[in-house]
C-alpha positions in Angstrom: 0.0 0.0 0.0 1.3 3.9 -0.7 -0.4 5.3 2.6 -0.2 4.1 6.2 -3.6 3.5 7.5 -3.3 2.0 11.5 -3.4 4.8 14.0 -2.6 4.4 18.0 -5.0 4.9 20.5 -5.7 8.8 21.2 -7.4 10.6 23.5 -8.9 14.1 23.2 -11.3 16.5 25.4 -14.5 17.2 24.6 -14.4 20.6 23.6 -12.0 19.7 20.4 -14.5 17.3 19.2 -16.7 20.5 18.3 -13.7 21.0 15.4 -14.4 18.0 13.8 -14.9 18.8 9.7 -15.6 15.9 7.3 -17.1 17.0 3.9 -20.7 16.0 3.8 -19.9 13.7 0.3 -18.1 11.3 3.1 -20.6 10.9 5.9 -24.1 8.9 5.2 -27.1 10.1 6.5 -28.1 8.7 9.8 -31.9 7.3 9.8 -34.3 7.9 12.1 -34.4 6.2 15.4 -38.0 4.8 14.4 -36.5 3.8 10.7 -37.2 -0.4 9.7 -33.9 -0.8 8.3 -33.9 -4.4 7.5 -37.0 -7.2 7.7 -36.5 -11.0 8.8 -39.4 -13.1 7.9 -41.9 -10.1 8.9 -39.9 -8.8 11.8 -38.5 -5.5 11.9 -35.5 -4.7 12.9 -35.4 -0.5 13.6 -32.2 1.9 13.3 -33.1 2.2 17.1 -32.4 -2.0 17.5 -29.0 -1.3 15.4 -27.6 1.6 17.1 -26.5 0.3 20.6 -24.8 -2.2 19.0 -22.8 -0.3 16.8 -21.3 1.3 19.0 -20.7 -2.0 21.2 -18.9 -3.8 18.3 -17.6 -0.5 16.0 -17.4 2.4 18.7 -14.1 1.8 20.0 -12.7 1.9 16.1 -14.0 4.7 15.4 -13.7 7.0 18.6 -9.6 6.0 17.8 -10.0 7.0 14.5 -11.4 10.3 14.9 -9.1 11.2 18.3 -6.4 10.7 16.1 -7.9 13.1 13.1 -8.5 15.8 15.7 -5.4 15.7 16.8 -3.2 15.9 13.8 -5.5 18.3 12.2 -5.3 20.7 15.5 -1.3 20.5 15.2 -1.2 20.8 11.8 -3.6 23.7 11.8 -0.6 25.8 14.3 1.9 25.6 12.3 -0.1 26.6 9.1 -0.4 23.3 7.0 -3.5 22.2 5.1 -4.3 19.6 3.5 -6.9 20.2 0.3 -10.0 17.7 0.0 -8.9 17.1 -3.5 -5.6 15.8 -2.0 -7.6 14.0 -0.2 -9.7 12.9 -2.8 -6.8 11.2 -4.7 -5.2 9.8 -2.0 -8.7 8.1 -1.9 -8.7 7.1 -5.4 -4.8 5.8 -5.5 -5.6 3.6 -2.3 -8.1 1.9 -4.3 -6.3 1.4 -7.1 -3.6 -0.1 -4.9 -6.0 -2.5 -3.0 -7.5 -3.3 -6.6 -3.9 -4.4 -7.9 -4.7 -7.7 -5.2 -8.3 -7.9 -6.0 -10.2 -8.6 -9.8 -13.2 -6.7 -10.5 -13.6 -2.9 -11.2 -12.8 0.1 -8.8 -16.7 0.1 -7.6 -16.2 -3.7 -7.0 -13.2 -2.7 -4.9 -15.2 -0.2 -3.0 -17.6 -2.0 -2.3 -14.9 -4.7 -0.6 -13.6 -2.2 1.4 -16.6 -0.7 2.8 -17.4 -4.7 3.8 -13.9 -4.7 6.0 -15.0 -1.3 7.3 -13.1 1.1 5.5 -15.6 3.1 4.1 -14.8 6.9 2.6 -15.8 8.4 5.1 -13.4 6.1 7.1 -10.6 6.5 4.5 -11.4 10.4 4.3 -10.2 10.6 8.3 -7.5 8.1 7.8 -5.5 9.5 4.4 -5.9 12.7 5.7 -4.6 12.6 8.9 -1.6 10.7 7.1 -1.1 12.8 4.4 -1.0 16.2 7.0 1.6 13.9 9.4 3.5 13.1 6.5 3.8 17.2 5.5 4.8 17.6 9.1 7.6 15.5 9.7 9.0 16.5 6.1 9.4 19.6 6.9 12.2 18.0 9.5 13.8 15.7 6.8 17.1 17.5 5.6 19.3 14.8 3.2 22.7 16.6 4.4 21.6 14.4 8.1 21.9 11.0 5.4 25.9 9.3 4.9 26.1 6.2 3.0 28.3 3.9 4.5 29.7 0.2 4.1 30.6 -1.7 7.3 33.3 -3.8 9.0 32.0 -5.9 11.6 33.4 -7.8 14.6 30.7 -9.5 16.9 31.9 -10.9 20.2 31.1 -14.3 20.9 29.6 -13.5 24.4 28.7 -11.1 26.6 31.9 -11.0 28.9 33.9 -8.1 29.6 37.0 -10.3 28.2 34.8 -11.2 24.9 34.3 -8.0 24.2 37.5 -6.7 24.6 38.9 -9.2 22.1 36.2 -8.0 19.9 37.5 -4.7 19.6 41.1 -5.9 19.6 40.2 -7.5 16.5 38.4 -4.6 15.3 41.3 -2.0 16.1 43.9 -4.8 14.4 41.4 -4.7 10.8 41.0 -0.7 11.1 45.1 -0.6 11.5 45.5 -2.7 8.9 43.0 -0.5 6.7 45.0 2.6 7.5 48.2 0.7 6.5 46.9 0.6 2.7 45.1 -2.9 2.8 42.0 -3.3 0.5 39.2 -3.1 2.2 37.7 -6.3 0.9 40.3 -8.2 2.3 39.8 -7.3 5.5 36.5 -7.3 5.7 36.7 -11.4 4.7 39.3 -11.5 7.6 37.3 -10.5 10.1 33.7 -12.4 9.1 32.2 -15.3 7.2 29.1 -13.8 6.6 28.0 -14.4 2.5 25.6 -11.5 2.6 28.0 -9.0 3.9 31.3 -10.0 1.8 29.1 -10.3 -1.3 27.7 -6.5 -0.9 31.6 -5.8 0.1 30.1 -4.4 3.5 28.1 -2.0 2.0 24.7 -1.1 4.6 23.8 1.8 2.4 22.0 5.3 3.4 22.0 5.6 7.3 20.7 8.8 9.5 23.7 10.3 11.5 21.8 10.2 14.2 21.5 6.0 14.3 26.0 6.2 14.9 27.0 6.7 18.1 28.1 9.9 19.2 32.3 9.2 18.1 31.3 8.2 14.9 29.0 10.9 14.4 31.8 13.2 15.3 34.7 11.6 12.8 32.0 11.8 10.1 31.7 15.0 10.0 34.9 15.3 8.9 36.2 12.4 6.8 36.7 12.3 3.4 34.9 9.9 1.0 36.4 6.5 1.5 37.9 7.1 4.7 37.0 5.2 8.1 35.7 5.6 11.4 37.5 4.1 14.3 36.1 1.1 15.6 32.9 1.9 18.1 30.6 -0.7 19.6 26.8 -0.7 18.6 23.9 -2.8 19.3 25.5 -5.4 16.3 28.8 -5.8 17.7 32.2 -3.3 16.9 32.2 -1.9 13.6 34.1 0.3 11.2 32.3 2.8 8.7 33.4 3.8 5.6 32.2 6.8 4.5 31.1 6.5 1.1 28.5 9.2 -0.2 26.6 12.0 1.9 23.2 13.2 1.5 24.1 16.0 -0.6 25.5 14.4 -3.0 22.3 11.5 -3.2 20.8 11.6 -6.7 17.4 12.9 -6.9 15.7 8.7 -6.6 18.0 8.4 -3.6 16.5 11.6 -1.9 12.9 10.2 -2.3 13.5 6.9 -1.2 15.3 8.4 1.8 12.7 10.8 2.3 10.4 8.0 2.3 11.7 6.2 4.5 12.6 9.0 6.8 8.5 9.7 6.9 7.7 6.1 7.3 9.7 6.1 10.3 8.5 9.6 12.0 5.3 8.8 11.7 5.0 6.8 15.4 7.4 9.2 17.3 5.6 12.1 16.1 2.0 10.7 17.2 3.8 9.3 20.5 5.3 13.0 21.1 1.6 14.9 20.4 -0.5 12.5 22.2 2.3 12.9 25.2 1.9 16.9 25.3 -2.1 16.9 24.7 -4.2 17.2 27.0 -6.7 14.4 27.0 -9.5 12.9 28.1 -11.6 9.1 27.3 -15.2 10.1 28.0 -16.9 6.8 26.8 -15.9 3.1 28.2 
């Protein structure tokens, strides 16, 4: 799929529910309490009948859904971002196709599908847009000169041990000496591991965010040369050495939208984590 649709639980006061706004093409008219909305074998079954148990079996859905709409859209709405229904309207339209690549039938067929799972437009109105304003958001913190491409040397101790560990990074400072003494760096990268995956991509990880190194290596990067290393530092995956071998800057124009991409993809959570933390909020149905 090209949009994320799950959404966290989110809690909002009262009073912000007033600022709810959903075009009237995306809501369907509620009937009358008294309405016969469906007959079995002469019985009548009234909207009344239908309505508690909506909101028994559906409530909860959509009470999440629409929490996390106001929210976003109050955010979005302070630092001067809007989202057009149009945008919204093919953000719509491009789901569907997507969905419609996994199903046969026409685009009404695959409408109809989705409105059987749930996701009806009015749903998918609330949903997309609160995505596509999120999406705007965290963009606007994306900067590709925070992006280094980077191939890897990596020596993972066999235990936990104090004395593991240290022969780890022996080993590691022994291949980064041997680097700096004018040994290629595929040889010493097949010295120092066995792994197929990482000597056939000769080490090569790709784009990271500076901020995923720790601090040292984040220091040396920013100021190495293309093709030079990093010390050895100890990360979550053992001690490694980093080649530095592009920087966001220089990324071709695909390479910035994939990272971008990617960058969104990940800011998503954090950002709803970090507005639902400094809201002030409130659950006023169980």
């Amino acid at each position: 799929m090209t949009r994320c649709l799950p959404f966290a639980l989110l809690l909002v006061s009262a009073s912000a529910l007033a600022q709810v706004s959903i075009p009237a093409k995306y809501r369907t008219a509620t009937p009358k309490s008294t309405a016969v909305v469906a007959k079995v074998n002469g019985t009548a079954i009234t909207a009344a009948d239908v309505e508690p148990m909506l909101w028994n079996w559906y409530g909860k859905q959509a009470i999440e859904d629409m929490m996390a709409y106001v929210l976003v859209t109050q955010d979005a709405a302070k630092r001067g971002i809007v989202i057009s229904d149009a945008e919204v309207d093919i953000a719509i339209h491009d789901y569907v196709l997507e969905v419609q690549k996994t199903r046969p039938g026409t685009e009404q067929d695959v409408v109809k599908y989705l409105n059987s799972q749930g996701f009806t437009t009015s749903r998918l109105y609330v949903r997309l847009k609160s995505t596509l304003l999120i999406d705007r958001i965290v963009t606007s913190d994306f900067h590709k000169d925070q992006f280094v491409k980077v191939a890897t040397i990596i020596v993972k101790p066999a235990g936990a041990s104090a004395s593991v560990v240290a022969d780890a990074i022996k080993r590691c400072q022994s291949a980064y000496d041997d680097l700096k003494a004018g040994k290629p760096w595929d040889t010493v990268l097949m010295s120092m591991t066995n792994d197929k995956g990482l000597i056939e991509s000769h080490g090569v990880i790709g784009w990271r965010e500076l901020g995923l190194f720790p601090q040292s290596a984040q220091d040396e990067m920013a100021t190495l040369k293309l093709g030079q290393y990093t010390h050895p530092v100890q990360t979550q995956f053992g001690i490694q050495i980093f080649r530095i071998d592009a920087r966001g800057q220089d990324a071709s124009a695909a390479e910035i939208a994939q990272l971008k991409s990617s960058y969104i993809t990940a800011a998503r959570p954090s950002y709803m984590k970090d507005l639902k933390a400094k809201s002030s909020i409130q659950l006023l149905v169980k």
